[in-house]
KETOR-488055 format. One record per residue: y, z, x of N, C-alpha, C, O in turn; residue in three letters. Coordinates in Angstrom, 1 decimal, padded with zeros to 4 digits, always signed. Atoms other than C-alpha are relative to their C-alpha. Layout:
% residues N
(rec (Y, Z, X), (Y, Z, X), (Y, Z, X), (Y, Z, X), 'Ala');
...
//
This chain:
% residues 89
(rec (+000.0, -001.2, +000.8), (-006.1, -013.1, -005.4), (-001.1, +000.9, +000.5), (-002.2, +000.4, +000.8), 'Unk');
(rec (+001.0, -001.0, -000.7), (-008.0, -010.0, -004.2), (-001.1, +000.0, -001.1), (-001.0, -000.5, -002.3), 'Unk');
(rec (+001.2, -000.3, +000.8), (-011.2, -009.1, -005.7), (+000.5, +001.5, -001.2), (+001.2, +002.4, -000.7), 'Unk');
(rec (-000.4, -001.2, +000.7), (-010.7, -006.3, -008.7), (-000.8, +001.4, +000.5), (-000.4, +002.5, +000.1), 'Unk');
(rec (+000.3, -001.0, -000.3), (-013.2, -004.0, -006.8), (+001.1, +000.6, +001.0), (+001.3, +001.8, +001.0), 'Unk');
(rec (-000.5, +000.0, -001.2), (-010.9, -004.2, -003.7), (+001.6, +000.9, -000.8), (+001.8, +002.1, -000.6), 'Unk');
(rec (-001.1, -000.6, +001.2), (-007.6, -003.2, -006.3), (-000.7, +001.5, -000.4), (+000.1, +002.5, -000.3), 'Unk');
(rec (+000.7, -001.4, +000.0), (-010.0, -000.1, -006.9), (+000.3, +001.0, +000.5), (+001.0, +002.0, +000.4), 'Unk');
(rec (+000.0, -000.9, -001.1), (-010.5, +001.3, -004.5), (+001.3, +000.3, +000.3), (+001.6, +001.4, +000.2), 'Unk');
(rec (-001.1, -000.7, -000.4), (-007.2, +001.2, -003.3), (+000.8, +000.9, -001.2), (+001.6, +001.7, -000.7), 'Unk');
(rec (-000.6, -000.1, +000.8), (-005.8, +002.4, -006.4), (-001.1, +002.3, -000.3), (-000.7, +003.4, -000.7), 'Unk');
(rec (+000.5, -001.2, +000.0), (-008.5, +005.5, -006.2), (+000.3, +000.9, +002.0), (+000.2, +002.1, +002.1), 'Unk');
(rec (-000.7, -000.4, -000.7), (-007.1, +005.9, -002.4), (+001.2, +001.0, -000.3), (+001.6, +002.1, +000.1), 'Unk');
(rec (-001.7, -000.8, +000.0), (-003.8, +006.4, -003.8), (-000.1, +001.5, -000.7), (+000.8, +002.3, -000.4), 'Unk');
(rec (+000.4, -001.0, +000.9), (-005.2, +009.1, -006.3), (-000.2, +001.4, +001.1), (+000.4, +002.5, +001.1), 'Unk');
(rec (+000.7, -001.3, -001.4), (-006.8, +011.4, -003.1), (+001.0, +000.0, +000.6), (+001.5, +001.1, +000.6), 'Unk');
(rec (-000.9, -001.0, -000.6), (-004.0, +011.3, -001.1), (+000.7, +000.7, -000.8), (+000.7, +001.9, -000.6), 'Unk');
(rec (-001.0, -001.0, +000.7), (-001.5, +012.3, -003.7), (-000.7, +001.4, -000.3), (+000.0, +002.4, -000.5), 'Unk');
(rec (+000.4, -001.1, +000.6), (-004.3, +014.9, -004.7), (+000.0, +001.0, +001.4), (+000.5, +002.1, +001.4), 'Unk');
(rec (-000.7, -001.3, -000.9), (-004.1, +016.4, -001.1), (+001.1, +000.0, +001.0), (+001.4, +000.8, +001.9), 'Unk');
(rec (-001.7, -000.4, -000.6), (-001.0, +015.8, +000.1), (+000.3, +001.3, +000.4), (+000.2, +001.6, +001.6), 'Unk');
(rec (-000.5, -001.5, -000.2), (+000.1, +019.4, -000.2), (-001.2, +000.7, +001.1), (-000.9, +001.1, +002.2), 'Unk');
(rec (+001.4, -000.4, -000.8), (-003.5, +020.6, +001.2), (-000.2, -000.6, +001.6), (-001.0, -000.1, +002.5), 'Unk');
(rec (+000.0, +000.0, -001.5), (-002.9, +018.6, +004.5), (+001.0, +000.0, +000.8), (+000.8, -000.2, +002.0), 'Unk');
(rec (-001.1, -000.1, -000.8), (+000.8, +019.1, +005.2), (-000.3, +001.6, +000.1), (-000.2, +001.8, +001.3), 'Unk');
(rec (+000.7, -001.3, -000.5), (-000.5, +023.0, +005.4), (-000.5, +000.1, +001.2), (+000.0, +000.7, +002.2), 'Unk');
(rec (+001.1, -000.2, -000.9), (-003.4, +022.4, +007.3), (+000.7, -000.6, +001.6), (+000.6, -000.1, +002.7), 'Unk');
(rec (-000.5, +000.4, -001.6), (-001.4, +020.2, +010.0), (+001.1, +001.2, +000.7), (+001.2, +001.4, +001.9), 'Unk');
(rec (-001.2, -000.8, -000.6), (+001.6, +022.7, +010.2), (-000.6, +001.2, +000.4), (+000.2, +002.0, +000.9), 'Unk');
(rec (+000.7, -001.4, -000.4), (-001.1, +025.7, +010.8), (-000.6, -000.5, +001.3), (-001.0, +000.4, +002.1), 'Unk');
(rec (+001.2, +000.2, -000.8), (-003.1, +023.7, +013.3), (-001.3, -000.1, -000.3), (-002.0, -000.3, +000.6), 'Unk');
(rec (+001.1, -000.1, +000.2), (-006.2, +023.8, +011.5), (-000.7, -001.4, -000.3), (-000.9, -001.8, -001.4), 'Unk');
(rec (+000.6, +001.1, -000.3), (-007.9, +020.4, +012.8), (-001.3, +000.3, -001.1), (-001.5, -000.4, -002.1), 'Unk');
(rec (+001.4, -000.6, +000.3), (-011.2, +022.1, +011.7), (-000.5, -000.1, -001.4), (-001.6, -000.3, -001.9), 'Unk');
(rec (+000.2, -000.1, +001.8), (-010.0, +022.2, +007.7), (+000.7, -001.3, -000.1), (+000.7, -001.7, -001.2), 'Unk');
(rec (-000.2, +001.0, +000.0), (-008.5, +018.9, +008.4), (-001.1, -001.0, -000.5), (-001.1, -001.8, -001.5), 'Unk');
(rec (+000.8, +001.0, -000.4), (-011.4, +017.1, +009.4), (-001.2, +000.3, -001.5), (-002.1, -000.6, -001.7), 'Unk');
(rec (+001.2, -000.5, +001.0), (-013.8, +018.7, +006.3), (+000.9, -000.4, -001.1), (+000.4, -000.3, -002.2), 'Unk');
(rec (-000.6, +000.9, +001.6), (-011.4, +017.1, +003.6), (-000.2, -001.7, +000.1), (-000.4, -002.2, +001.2), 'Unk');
(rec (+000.4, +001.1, +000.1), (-012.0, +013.4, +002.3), (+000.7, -000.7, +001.2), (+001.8, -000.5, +001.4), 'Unk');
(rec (-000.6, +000.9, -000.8), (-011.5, +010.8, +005.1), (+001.0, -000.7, -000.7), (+002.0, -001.0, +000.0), 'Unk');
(rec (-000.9, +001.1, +000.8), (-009.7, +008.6, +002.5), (+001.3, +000.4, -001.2), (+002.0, -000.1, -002.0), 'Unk');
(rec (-001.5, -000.7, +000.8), (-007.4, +011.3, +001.4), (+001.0, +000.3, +000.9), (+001.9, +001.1, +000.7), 'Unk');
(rec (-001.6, +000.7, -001.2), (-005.0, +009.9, +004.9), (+000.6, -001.0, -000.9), (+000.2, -001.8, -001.8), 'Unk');
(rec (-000.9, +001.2, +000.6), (-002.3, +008.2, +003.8), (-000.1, -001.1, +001.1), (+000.4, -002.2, +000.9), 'Unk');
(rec (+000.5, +001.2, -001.1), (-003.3, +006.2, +006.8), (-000.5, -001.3, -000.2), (-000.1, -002.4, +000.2), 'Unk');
(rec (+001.0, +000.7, +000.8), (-005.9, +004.7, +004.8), (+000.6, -000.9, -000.9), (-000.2, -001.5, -001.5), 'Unk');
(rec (-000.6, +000.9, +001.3), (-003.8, +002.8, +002.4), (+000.2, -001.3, +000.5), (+000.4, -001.5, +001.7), 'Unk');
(rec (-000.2, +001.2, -000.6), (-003.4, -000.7, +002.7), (+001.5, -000.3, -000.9), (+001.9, +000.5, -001.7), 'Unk');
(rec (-001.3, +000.4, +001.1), (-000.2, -002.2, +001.0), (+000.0, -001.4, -000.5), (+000.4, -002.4, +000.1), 'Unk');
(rec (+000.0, +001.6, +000.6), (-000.7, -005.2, -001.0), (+000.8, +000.0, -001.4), (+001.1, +001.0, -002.2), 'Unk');
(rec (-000.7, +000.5, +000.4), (+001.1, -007.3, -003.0), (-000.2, +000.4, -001.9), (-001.0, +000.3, -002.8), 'Unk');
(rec (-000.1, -000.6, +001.6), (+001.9, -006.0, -006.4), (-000.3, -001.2, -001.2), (-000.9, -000.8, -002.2), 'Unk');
(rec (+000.5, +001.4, +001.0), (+001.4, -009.5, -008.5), (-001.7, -000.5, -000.1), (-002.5, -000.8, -001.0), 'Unk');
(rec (+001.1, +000.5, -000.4), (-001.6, -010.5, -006.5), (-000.9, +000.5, +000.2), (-002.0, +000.2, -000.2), 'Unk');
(rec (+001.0, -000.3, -000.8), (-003.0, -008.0, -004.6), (-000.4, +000.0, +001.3), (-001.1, +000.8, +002.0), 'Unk');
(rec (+000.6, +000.4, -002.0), (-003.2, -009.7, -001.0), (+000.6, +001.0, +000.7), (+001.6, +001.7, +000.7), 'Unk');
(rec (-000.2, -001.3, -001.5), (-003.4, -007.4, +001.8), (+001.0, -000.4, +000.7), (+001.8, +000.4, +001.2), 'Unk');
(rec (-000.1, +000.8, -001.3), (-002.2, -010.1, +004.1), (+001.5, -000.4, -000.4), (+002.0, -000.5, -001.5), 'Unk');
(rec (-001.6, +000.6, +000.6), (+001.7, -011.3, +004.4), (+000.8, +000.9, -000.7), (+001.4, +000.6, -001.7), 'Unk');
(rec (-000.4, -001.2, +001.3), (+002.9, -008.2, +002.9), (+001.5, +000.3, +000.3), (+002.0, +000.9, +001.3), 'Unk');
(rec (-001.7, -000.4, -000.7), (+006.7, -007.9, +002.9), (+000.5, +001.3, -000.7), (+000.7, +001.3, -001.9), 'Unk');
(rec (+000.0, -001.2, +000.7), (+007.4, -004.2, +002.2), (+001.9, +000.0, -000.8), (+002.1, +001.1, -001.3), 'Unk');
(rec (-001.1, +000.3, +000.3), (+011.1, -005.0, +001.1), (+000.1, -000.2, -001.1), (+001.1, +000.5, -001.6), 'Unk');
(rec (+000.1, +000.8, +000.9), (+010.5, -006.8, -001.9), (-001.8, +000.7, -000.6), (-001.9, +000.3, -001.8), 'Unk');
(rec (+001.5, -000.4, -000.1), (+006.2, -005.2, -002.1), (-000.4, -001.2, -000.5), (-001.2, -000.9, -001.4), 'Unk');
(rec (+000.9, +001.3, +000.0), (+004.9, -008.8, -002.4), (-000.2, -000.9, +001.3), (+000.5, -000.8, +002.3), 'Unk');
(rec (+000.7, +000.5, -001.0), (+003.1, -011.0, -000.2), (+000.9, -001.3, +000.2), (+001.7, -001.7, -000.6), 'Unk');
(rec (-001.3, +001.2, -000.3), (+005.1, -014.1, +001.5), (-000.4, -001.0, -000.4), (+000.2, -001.9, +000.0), 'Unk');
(rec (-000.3, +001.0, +000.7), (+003.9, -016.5, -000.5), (+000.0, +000.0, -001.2), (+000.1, -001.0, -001.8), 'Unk');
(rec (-000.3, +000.0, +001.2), (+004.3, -015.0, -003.7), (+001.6, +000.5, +000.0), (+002.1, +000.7, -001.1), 'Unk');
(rec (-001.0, -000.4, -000.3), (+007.7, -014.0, -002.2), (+000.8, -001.6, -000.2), (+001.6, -001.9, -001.1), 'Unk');
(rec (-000.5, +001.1, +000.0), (+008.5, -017.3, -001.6), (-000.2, -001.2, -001.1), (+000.5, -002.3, -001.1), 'Unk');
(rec (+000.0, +000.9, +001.5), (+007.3, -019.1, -005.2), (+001.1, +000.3, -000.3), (+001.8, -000.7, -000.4), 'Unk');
(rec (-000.5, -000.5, +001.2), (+009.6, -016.8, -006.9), (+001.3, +000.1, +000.7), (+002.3, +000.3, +000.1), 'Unk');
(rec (-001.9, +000.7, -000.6), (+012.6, -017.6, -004.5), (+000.4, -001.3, -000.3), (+001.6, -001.6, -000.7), 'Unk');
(rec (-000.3, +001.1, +000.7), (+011.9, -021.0, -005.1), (+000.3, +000.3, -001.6), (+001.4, -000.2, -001.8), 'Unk');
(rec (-000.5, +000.1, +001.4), (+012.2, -020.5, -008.9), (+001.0, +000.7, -000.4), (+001.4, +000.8, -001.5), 'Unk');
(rec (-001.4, -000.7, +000.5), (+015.3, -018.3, -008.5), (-000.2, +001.7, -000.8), (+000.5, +002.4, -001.5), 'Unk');
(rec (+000.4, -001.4, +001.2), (+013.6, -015.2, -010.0), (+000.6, +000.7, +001.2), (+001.8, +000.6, +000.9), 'Unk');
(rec (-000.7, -000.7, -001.1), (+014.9, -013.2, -006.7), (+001.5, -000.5, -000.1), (+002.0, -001.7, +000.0), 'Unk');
(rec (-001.3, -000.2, -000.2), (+018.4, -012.2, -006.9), (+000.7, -000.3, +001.6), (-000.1, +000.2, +002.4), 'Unk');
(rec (-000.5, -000.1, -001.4), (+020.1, -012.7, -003.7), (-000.3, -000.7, +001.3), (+000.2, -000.7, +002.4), 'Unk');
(rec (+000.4, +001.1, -000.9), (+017.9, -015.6, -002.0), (+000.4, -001.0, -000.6), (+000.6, -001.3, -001.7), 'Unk');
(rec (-000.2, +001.7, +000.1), (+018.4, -019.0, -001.5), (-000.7, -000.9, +001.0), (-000.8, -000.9, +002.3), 'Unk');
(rec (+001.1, +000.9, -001.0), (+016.2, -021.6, -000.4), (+000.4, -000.5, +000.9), (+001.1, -001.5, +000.6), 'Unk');
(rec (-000.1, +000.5, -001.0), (+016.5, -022.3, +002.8), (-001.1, -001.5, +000.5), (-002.0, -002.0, +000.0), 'Unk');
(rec (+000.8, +001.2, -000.8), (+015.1, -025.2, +005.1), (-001.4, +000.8, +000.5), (-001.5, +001.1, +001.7), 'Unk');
(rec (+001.0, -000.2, -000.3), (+011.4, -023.8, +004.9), (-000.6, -001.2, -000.2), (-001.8, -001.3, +000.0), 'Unk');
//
């Protein structure tokens, strides 16, 4: 399970880009590197990591389903996923 700072942060990532979203599809479609580079580094959507919506984990991330493959794989085993079936793992 991730640390609750680490959930933070990303969760204050997602805040900055959404806040300049609009402010850097401008700035790229003008060319202006210059006003690019003078807004928050951590307001790229680059920056985001994608973790697992239950847990947290960064690691193992299946964007299909937005959980991590072994919380993917509990909840196949117990049938809570529609449309899998346990295979020979």
């Amino acid at each position: 399970m991730a640390k609750e700072s680490m959930k933070a942060r990303e969760v204050k990532r997602k805040k900055l880009v959404e806040k300049y979203a609009a402010k850097r599809a401008k700035l790229k479609a003008e060319g202006d590197y210059i006003g690019l580079s003078k807004l928050p580094k951590n307001s790229s959507a680059i920056r985001m990591h994608n973790r697992c919506t239950l847990t947290g984990r960064p690691k193992g991330y299946m964007r299909q389903f937005g959980l991590s493959r072994i919380t993917f794989r509990e909840m196949a085993s117990a049938g809570l996923i529609p449309g899998i079936k346990k295979a020979s793992w």
